[in-house]
C-alpha positions as a printed Julia matrix, in Angstrom:
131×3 Matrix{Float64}:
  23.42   25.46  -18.51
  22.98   26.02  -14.67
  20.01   26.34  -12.73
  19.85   29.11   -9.97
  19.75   27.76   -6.35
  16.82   29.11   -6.02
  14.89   27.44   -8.64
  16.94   24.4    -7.86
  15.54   24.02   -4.34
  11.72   23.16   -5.05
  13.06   20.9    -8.2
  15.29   18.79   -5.61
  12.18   18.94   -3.01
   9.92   17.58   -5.6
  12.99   14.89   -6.72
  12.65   13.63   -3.2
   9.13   13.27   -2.87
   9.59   10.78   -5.46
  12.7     9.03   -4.69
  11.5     6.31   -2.59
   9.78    3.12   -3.99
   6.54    3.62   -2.0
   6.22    7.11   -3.12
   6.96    6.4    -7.1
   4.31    3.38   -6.4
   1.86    5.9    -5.26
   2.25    8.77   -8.06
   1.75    5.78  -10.7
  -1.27    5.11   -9.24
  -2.38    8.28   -8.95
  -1.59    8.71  -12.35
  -4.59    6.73  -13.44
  -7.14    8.29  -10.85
  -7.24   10.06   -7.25
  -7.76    7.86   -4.8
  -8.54    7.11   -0.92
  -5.56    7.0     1.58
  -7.39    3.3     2.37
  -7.55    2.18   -1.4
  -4.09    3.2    -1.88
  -3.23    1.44    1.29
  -5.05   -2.05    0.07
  -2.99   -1.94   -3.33
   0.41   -1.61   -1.99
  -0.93   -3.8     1.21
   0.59   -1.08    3.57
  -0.85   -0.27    6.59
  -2.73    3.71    5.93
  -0.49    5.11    8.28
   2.25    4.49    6.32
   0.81    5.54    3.29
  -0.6     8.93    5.0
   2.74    9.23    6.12
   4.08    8.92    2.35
   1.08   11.16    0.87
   2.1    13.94    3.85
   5.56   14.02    2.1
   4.57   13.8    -1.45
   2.47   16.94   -0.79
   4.84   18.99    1.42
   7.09   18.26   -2.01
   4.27   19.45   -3.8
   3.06   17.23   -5.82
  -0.12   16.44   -4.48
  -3.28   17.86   -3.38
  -5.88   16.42   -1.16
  -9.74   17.1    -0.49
 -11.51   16.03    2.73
 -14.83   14.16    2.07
 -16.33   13.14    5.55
 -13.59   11.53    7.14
 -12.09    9.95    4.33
  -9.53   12.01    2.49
  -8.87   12.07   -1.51
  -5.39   12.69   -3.08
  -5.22   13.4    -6.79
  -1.89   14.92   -8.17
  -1.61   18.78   -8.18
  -2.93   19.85  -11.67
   0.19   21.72  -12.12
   2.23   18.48  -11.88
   0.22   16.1   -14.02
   0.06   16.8   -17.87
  -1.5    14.34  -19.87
  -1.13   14.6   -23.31
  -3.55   13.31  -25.45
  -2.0    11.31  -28.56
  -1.66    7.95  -30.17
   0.98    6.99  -27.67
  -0.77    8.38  -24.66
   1.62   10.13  -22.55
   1.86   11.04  -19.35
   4.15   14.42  -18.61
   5.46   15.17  -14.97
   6.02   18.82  -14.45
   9.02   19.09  -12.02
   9.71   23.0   -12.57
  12.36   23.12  -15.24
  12.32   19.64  -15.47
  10.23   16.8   -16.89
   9.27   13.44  -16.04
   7.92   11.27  -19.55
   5.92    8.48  -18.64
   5.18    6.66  -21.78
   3.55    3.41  -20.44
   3.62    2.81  -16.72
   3.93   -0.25  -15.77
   1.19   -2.15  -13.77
   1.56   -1.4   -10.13
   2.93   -4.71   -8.15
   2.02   -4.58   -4.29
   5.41   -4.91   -1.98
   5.77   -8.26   -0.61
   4.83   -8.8     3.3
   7.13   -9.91    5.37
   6.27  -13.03    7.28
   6.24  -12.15   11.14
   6.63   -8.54   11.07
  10.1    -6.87   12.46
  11.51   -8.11   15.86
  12.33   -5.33   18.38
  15.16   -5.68   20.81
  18.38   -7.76   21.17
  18.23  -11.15   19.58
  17.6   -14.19   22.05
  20.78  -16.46   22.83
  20.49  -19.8    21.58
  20.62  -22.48   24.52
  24.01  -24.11   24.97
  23.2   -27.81   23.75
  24.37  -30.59   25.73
């Protein structure tokens, strides 16, 4: 079976939006609830802009939506993504066009590690000759 190009296109876009770690860390989360750019930010124990950066992607893939409250901002996957189907195994359906993603149990989101010193710009310094 072959899929047209053009139905192939917002399948691959939406493929994308979840291909990197961060981004599959942040559709499990939002898998339980919508949440705040900051509370998604203290889980993973990113800074926001790199989760906002992350979210910005995810939803120009379309797979989220967001809703301004004040100045905080709520993501929630779009409704047309997220499927839940009720049942004694609970689960979870990702609509990706033609496709579909079957969460059955997801696990328990583990925050990235932080690197000690943060990343070093620039050449590396030259080690003193030793005498």
């Amino acid at each position: 079976m072959m899929i047209a190009l053009r139905e192939a296109r917002p399948v691959a876009r939406m493929l994308a939006g979840l291909s990197e770690p961060t981004r599959l860390q942040i559709a499990l989360c939002l898998l339980q609830r919508p949440h705040y750019v900051s509370e998604l930010a203290e889980i993973l124990h990113m800074p926001m802009v790199n989760v906002s950066h992350h979210l910005g992607v995810m939803k120009q893939a379309g797979l989220v939506e967001d809703s301004k409250e004040g100045r905080r901002v709520l993501y929630r996957l779009r409704e047309e993504v997220l499927d839940a189907t009720a049942g004694p195994d609970q689960q979870t359906v990702l609509n990706l066009g033609p496709y579909r993603l079957w969460i059955t149990a997801p696990p328990p989101i583990q925050p990235m590690p932080q690197k000690p010193g943060g990343r070093r710009r620039g050449r590396p310094r030259r080690r003193a000759a030793e005498s």
